[in-house]
ZAGU-139557 format. One line per 8 residues: number of its first residue (from 1); their letters; for each residue x, y, z of C-alpha. Coordinates in pm, whole numbers. Example, Ala and Ser with C-alpha at 12.3 -4.5 7.8 and 13.67 -1.06 7.14 Angstrom:
1> AS> 1230/-450/780 ~ 1367/-106/714
//
This chain:
1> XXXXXXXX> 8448/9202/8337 ~ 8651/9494/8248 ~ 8849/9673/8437 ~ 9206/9912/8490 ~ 9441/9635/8395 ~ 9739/9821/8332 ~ 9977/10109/8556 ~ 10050/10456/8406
9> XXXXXXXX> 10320/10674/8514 ~ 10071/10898/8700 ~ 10012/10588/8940 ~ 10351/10551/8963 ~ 10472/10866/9097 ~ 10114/10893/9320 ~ 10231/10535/9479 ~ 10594/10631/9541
17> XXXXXXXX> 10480/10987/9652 ~ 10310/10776/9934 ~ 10534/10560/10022 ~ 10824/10826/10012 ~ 10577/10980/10291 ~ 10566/10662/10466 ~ 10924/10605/10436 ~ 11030/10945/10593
25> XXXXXXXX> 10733/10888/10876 ~ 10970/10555/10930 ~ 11313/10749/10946 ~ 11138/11017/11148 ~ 11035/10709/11410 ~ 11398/10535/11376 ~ 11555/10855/11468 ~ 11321/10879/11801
33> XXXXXXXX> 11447/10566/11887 ~ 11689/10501/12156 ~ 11606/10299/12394 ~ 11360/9971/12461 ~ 11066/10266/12614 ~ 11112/10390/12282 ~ 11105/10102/12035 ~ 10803/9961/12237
41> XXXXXXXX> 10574/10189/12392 ~ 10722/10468/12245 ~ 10805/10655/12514 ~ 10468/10705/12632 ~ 10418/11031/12514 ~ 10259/10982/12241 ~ 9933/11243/12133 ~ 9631/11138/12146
49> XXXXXXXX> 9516/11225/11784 ~ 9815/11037/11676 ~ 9703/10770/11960 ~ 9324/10705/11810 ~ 9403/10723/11493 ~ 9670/10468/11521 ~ 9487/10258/11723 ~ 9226/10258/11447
57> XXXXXXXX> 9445/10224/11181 ~ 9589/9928/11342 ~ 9224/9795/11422 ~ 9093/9835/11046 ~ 9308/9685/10854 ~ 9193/9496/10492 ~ 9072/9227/10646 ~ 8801/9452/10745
65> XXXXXXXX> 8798/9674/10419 ~ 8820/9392/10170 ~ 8743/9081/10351 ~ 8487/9139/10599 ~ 8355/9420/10300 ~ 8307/9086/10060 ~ 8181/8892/10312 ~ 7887/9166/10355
73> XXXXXXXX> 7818/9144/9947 ~ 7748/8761/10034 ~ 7564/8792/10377 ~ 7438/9155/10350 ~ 7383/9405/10621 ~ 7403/9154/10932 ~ 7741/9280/10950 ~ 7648/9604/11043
81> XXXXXXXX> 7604/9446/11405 ~ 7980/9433/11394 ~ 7985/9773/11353 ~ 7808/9792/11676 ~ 8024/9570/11844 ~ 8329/9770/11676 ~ 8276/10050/11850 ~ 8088/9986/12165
89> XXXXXXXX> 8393/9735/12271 ~ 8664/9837/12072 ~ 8641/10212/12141 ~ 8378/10291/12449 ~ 8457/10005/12687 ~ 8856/9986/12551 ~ 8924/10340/12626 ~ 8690/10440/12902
97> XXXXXXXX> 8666/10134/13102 ~ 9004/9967/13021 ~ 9230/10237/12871 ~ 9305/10399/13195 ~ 9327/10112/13454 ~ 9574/9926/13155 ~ 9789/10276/13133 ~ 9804/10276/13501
105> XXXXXXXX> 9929/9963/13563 ~ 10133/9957/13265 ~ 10329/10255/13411 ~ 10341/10083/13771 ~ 10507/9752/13685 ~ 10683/9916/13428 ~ 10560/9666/13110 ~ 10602/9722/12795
113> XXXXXXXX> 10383/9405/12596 ~ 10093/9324/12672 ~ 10211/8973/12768 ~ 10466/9170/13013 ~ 10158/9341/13154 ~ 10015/9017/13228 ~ 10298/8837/13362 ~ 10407/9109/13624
121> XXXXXXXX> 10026/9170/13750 ~ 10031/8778/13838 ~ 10410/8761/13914 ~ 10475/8508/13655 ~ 10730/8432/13425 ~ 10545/8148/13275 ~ 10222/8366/13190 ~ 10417/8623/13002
129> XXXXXXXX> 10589/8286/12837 ~ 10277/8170/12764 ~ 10125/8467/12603 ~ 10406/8567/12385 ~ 10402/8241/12248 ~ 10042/8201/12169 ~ 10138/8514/11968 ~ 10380/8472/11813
137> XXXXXXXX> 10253/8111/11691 ~ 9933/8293/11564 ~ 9930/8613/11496 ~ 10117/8525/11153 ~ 9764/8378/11065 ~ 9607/8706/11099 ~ 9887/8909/10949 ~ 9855/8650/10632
145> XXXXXXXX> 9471/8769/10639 ~ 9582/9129/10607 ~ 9807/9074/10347 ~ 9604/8820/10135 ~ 9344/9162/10160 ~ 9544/9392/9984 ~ 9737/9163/9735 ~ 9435/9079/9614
153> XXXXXXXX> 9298/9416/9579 ~ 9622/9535/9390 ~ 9663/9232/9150 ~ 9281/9311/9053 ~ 9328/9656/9018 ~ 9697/9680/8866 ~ 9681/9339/8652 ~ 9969/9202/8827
161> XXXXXXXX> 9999/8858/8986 ~ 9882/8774/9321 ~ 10188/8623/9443 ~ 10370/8973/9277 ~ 10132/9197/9507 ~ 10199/8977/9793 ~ 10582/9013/9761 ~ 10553/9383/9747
169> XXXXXXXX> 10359/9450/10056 ~ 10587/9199/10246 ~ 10861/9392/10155 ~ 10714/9764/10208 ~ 10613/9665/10563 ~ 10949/9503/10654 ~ 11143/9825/10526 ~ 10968/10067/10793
177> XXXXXXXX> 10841/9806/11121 ~ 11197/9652/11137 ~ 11421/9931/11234 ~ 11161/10205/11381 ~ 10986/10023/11636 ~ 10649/10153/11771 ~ 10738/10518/11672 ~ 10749/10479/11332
185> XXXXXXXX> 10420/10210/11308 ~ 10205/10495/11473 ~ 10374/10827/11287 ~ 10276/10602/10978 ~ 9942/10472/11110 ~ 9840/10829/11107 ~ 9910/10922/10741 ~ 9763/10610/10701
193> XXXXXXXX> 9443/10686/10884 ~ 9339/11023/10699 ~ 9420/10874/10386 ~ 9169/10582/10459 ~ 8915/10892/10564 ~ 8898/11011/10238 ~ 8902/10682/10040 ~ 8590/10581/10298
201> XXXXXXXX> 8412/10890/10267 ~ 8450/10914/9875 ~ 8320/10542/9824 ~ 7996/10551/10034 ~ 7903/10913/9867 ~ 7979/10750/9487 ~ 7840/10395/9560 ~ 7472/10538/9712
209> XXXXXXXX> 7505/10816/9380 ~ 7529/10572/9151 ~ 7242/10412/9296 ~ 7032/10683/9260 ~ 7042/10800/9621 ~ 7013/10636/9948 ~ 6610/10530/9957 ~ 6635/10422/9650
217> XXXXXXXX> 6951/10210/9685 ~ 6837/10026/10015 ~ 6505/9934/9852 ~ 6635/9822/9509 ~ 6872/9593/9725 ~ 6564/9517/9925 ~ 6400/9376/9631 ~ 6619/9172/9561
225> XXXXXXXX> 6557/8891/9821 ~ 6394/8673/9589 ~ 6825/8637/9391 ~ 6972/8491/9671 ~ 7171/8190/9551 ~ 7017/7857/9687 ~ 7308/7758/9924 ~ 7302/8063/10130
233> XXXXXXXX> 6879/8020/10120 ~ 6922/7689/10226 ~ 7138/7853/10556 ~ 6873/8083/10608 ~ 7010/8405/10466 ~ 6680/8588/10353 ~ 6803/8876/10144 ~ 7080/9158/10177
241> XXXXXXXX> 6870/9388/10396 ~ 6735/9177/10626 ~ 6837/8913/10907 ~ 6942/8544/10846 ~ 6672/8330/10980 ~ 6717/8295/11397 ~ 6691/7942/11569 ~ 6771/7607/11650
249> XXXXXXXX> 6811/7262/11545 ~ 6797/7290/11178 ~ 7051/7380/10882 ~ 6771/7688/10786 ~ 6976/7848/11059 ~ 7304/7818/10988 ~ 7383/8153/10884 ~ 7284/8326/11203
257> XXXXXXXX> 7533/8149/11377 ~ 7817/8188/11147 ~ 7762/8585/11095 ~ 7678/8617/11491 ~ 7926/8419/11665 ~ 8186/8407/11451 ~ 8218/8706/11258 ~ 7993/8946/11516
265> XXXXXXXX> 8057/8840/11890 ~ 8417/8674/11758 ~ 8576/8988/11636 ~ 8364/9223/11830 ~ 8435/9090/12180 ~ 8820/8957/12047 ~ 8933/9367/11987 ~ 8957/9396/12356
273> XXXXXXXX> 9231/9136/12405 ~ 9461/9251/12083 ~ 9790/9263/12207 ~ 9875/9526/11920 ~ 9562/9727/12065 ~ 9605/9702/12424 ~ 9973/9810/12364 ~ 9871/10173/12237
281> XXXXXXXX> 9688/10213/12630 ~ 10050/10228/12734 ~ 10166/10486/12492 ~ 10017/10801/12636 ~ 10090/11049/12950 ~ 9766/11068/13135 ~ 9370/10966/13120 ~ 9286/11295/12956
289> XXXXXXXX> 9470/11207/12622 ~ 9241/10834/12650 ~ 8918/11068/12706 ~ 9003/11320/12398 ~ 9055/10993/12129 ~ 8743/10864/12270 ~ 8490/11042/12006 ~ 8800/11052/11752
297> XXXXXXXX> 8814/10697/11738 ~ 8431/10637/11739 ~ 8393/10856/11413 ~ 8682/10677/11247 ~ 8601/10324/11288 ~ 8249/10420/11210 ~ 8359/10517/10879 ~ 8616/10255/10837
305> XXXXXXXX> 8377/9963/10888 ~ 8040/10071/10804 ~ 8128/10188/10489 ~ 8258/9870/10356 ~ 7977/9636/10512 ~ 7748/9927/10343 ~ 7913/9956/10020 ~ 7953/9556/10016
313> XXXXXXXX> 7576/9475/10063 ~ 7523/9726/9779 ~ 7720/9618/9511 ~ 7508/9359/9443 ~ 7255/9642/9333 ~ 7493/9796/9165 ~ 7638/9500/8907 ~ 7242/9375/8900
321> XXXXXXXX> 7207/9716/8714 ~ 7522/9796/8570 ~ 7759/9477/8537 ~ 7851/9342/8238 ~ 7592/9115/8039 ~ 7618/8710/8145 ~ 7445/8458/7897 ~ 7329/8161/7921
329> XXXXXXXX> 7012/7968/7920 ~ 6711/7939/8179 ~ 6682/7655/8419 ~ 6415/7804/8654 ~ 6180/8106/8674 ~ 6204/8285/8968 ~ 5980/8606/8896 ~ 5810/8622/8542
337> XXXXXXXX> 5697/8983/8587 ~ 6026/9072/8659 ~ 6174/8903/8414 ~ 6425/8723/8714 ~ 6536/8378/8659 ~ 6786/8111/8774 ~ 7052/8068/8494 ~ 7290/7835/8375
345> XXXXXXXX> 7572/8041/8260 ~ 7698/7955/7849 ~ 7998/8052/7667 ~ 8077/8061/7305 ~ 8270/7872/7129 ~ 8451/7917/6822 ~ 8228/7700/6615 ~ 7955/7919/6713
353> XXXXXXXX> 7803/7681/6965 ~ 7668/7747/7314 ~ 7835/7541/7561 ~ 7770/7561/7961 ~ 8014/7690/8171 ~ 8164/7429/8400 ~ 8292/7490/8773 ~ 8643/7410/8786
361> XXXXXXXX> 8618/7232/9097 ~ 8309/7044/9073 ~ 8254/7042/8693 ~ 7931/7078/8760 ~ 7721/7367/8536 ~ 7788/7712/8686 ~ 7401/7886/8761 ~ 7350/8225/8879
369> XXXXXXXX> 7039/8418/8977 ~ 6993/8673/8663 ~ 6787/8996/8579 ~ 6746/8919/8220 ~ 6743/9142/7960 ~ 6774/8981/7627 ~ 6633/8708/7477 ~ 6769/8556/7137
377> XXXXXXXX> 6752/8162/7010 ~ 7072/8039/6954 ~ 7232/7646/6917 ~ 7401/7441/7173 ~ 7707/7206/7090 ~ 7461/6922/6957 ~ 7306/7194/6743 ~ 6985/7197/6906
385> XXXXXXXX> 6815/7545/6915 ~ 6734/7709/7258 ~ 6667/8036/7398 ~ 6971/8226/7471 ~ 6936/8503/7760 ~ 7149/8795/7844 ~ 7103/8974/8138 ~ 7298/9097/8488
393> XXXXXXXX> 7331/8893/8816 ~ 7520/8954/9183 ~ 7847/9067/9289 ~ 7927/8705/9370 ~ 7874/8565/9000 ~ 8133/8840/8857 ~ 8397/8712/9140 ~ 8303/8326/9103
401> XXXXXXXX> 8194/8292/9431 ~ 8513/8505/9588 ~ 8375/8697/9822 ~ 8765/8835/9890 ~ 8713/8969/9563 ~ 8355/9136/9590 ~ 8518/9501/9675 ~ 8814/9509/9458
409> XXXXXXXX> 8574/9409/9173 ~ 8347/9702/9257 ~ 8645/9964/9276 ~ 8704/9816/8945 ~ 8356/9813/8731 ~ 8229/10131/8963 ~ 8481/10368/9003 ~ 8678/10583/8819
417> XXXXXXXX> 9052/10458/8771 ~ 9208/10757/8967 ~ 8985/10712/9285 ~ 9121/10289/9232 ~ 9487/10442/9284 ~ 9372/10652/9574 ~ 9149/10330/9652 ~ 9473/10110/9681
425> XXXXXXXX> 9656/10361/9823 ~ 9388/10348/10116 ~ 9417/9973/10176 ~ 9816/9968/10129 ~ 9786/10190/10419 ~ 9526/9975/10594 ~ 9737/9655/10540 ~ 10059/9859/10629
433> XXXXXXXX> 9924/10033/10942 ~ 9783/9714/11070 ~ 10081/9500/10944 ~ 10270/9679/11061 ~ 10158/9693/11428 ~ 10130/9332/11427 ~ 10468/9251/11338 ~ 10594/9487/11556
441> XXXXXXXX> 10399/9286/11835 ~ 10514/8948/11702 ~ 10913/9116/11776 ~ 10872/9213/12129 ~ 10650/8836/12197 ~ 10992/8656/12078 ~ 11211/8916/12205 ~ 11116/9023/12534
449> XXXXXXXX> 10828/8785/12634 ~ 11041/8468/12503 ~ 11414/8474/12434 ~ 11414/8773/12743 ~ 11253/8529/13006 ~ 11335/8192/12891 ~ 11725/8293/12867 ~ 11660/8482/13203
457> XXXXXXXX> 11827/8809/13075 ~ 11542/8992/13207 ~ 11776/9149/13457 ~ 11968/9381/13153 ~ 11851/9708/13135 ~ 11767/9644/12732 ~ 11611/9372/12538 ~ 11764/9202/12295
465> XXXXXXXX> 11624/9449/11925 ~ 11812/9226/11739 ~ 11634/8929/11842 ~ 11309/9116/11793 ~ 11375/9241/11423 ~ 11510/8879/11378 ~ 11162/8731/11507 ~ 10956/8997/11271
473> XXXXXXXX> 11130/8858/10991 ~ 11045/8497/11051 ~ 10679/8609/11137 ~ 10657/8781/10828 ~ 10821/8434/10603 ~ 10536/8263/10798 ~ 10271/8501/10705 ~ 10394/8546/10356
481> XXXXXXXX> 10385/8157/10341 ~ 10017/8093/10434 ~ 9891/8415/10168 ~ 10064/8164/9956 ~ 9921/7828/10019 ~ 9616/7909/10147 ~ 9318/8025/9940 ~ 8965/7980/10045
489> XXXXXXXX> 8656/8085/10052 ~ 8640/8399/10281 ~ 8940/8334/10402 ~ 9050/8657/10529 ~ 8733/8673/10713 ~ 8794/8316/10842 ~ 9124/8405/10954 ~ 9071/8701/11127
497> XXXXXXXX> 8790/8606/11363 ~ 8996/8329/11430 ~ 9287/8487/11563 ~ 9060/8732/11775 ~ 8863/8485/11895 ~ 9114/8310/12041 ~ 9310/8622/12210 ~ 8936/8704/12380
505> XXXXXXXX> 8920/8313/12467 ~ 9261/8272/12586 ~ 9371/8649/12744 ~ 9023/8851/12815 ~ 8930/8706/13144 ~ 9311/8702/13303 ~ 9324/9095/13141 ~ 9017/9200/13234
513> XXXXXXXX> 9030/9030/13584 ~ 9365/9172/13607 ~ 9251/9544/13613 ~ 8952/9526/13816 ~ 9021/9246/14113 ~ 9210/9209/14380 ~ 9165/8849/14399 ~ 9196/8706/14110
521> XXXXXXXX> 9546/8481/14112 ~ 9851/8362/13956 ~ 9693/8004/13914 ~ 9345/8096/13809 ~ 9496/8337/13531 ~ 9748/8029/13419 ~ 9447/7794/13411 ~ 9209/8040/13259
529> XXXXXXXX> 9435/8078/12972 ~ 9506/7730/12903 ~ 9143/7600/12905 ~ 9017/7906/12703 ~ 9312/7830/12410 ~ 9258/7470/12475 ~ 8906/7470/12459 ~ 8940/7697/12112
537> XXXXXXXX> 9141/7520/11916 ~ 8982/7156/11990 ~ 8667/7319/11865 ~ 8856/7474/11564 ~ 8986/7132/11485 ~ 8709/6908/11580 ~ 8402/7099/11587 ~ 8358/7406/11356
545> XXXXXXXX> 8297/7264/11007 ~ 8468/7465/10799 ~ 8770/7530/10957 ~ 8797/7130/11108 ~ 8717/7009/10778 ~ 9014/7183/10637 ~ 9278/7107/10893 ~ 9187/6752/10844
553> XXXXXXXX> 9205/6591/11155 ~ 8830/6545/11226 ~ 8844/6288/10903 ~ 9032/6045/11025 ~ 8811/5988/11384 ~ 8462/6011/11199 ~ 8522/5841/10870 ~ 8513/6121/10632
561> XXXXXXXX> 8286/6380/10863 ~ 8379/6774/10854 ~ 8238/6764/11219 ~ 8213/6554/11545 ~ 7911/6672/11579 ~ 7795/6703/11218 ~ 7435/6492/11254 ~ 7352/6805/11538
569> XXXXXXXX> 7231/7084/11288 ~ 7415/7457/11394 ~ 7667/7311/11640 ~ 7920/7306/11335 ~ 7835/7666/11284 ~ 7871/7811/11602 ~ 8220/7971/11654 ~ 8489/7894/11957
577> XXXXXXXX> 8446/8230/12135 ~ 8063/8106/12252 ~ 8184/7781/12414 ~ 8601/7913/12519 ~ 8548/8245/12662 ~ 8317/8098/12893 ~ 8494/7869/13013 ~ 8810/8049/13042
585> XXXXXXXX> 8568/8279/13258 ~ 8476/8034/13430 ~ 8759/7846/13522 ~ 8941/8202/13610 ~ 8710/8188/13940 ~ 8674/7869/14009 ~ 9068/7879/14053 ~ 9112/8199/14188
593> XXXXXXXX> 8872/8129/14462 ~ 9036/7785/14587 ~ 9428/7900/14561 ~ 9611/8164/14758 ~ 9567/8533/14722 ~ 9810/8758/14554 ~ 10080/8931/14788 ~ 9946/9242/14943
601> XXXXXXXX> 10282/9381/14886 ~ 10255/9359/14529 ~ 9884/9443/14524 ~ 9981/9796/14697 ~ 10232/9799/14385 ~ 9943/9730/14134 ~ 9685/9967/14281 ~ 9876/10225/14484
609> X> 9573/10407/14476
//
């Protein structure tokens, strides 16, 4: 497939107009700076346009753009049920139900973190150890989604190596999140933000024109039901506009369960325990400025994640009608009248010859559903004649299968090349915004919710920055390292819902619980958050099938199985967050109701009101 493969000097100066922007956003933030309030809730002042649109730029990042976008060109519109989720629980309940009770007790006990928060509502140094850790151990594996997002967009789009792009964004994001502290990740986020606007608002407009209009795009994708590849049948995915197949106790349903728990209810419910999300509650004066980014934020991640899962489902449409011509030879007729057909993909050689196309992994004959176009005879490598076919197929044939690469591929075939700078542009800032916020939340887990209570130097009016800007550095080396080593299918997908999962699993009961009850207690939030991270990762390790079969450890106690409970169809598909953030739930009363109350002294602290 063809594509811009090469960078003029007008992308140049466009990209390092940008970042010259994002650079003096940076200074702008190190120069407001001065003390710990500053650097990490910065200052709590902070607008509250400049609040939602941070908060969204921070929540979007590529991962949801590129990842989560490619995942929908696979799956189809099922993901728009995340969009739901997106903003009924990360914007209605965050900011009306949790945004002011979290700024009000933030601003009572004086926290900064969100592991602070929770460690001086329970009186507990070993809670706030506890969460800082848990994030600072994983939140590199999310960051390395974000990253892996927009390295792959920019190698695709500028012809440069992966491992090139990677470097680069490292690099930009430790320039600016290092020195400026929250400041300087939300004056950016919000550059960031409007840029991603327009790059949204311009895609969905093209992609449905291209199409021939909205009805007509939905329907054409509609029709195509019957060219969903036979694995993803076989899970129950019944074409890109409708539903996976719901139920129980077969493989037929598969697919429900992967695109509902995990990618759905795992990222949907997971926003409201993001440490880099809760954080922004405590950046502003007063519950008016939560109320006025209420309908801001809404409209914004609306955009930001509908258009992709949109745009995603349809480019399947689009490279059935406009991608470059595959050839090869039929293996099986799928619809005669409309000339559709299952087709094992051939490349010539320079004898002349046909000769199949072999996956590199399995060797095994590459076959792809096909809307076929041509037909000529041609000969094969024994010199036997056969009917040769040309025709189009899915997004997924042009990527191999990458569904990281679905989006970047369309920007690519679909767009015009300056819209693919402006394009990049929008998921550098995407990545950078969201990079950006997480690092800065990785700093202030090692600085003040680690070295700051473990050394017991919590009694100096200032944390340690140092330590914190030290502690970004190694969380970005980790990060960096995993975009590296790790490439698999729908990873960044994979890796987010992960991470999120386990922050609702391991933090969302003690939070919430936190806010709203007088009775919950030190021990039930300590136990609550040790079963529900328990109880997550021995299912990510043991139980989930894709994710245990690639850490390896569920090998070597079932002789080769990817699951413990691999002969019990869908319970290898079902995420974490459906069996953890139950029992985290649970266990949060259970132990609250059997140990001592909290001291009235401190409640009257909590909730002065």
């Amino acid at each position: 497939m063809t594509g811009h493969s090469s960078v003029g000097w007008v992308d140049i100066v466009v990209i390092l107009a940008y970042l010259f922007a994002t650079g003096y956003l940076g200074w702008l933030g190190y120069r407001g700076t001065r003390s710990a309030a500053d650097f990490l809730v910065g200052g709590r002042s902070a607008h509250p346009i400049i609040m939602a649109v941070s908060y969204g730029a921070t929540f979007i990042s590529t991962a949801a753009i590129v990842g989560f976008g490619g995942v929908a060109g696979l799956f189809g519109m099922s993901l728009l049920w995340l969009t739901v989720l997106n903003i009924g629980f990360g914007i209605l309940i965050a900011f009306i139900f949790l945004g002011e009770p979290t700024r009000r007790l933030g601003h009572h006990l004086g926290a900064h973190t969100f592991p602070e928060l929770l460690g001086r509502r329970y009186q507990s140094r070993g809670i706030q150890i506890f969460a800082g850790a848990l994030i600072f151990l994983f939140m590199p594996l999310y960051a390395a989604a974000v990253m892996t997002g927009g390295s792959i967009f920019a190698a695709t789009q500028f012809g440069i190596d992966f491992e090139v792009a990677l470097l680069i964004f490292a690099l930009i994001t430790a320039a600016y999140v290092i020195p400026g502290g929250i400041k300087a990740v939300m004056y950016t986020d919000t550059l960031q933000g409007f840029v991603m606007v327009f790059a949204m608002i311009f895609l969905l407009i093209f992609t449905y024109m291209s199409l021939g209009g909205i009805t007509e795009a939905h329907q054409t994708l509609t029709d195509m039901a019957d060219m969903v590849p036979a694995p993803l049948a076989q899970m129950g995915h019944q074409g890109w506009t409708a539903m996976p197949a719901f139920g129980w106790g077969a493989p037929t349903y598969d697919l429900w369960w992967t695109v509902i728990t995990a990618l759905v209810l795992g990222v949907g419910i997971g926003v409201l325990a993001q440490p880099q999300l809760v954080v922004r509650f405590m950046t502003v004066r007063s519950r008016r400025e939560l109320d006025r980014a209420v309908p801001i934020g809404a409209v914004f991640i609306l955009l930001m994640v509908g258009t992709p899962f949109v745009v995603g489902s349809l480019s399947n449409a689009w490279f059935a009608q406009n991608g470059p011509l595959l050839q090869g030879k039929v293996v099986e007729v799928i619809d005669a009248e409309k000339d559709r057909a299952l087709v094992e993909l051939m490349q010539q050689g320079e004898s002349g010859a046909w000769t199949a196309i072999l996956n590199p992994k399995t060797q095994a004959p590459v076959r792809a559903p096909m809307i076929i176009g041509e037909r000529t005879s041609a000969q094969d490598g024994d010199g036997a004649t056969f009917e040769l076919v040309a025709g189009r197929s899915i997004a997924a044939t042009y990527t191999k299968g990458d569904a990281d690469k679905i989006i970047p591929a369309f920007i690519m075939a679909a767009m015009p090349h300056w819209f693919g700078v402006i394009f990049f542009l929008a998921l550098l800032a995407a990545a950078m915004s969201t990079m950006s916020s997480q690092f800065h939340t990785i700093g202030t887990a090692a600085g003040r919710d680690l070295y700051e209570r473990i050394s017991d130097k919590g009694h100096q009016r200032e944390p340690s920055i140092l330590v914190m800007r030290l502690a970004i550095m190694i969380g970005l080396i980790i990060a960096v390292t995993i975009s590296y080593t790790v490439r698999q299918e729908y990873v960044i997908a994979r890796f987010t819902a992960i991470f999120f999962g386990l922050c609702a699993a391991s933090f969302l009961p003690a939070y919430i619980g936190g806010l709203v009850s007088k009775r919950v207690t030190r021990a039930g939030a300590l136990a609550s958050m040790t079963v529900g991270m328990s109880v997550s990762l021995f299912w990510l390790a043991f139980i989930k099938a894709r994710e245990a079969s690639a850490i390896g450890l569920v090998q070597l106690v079932t002789d080769g199985k990817t699951s413990l409970l691999a002969d019990y169809p869908n319970w290898p598909s079902v995420d974490p967050i459906i069996i953890a953030l139950p029992a985290s739930l649970l266990t949060l009363i259970l132990v609250s109701a059997v140990t001592r109350p909290p001291d009235k002294a401190h409640l009257r602290r909590c909730f002065p009101d």
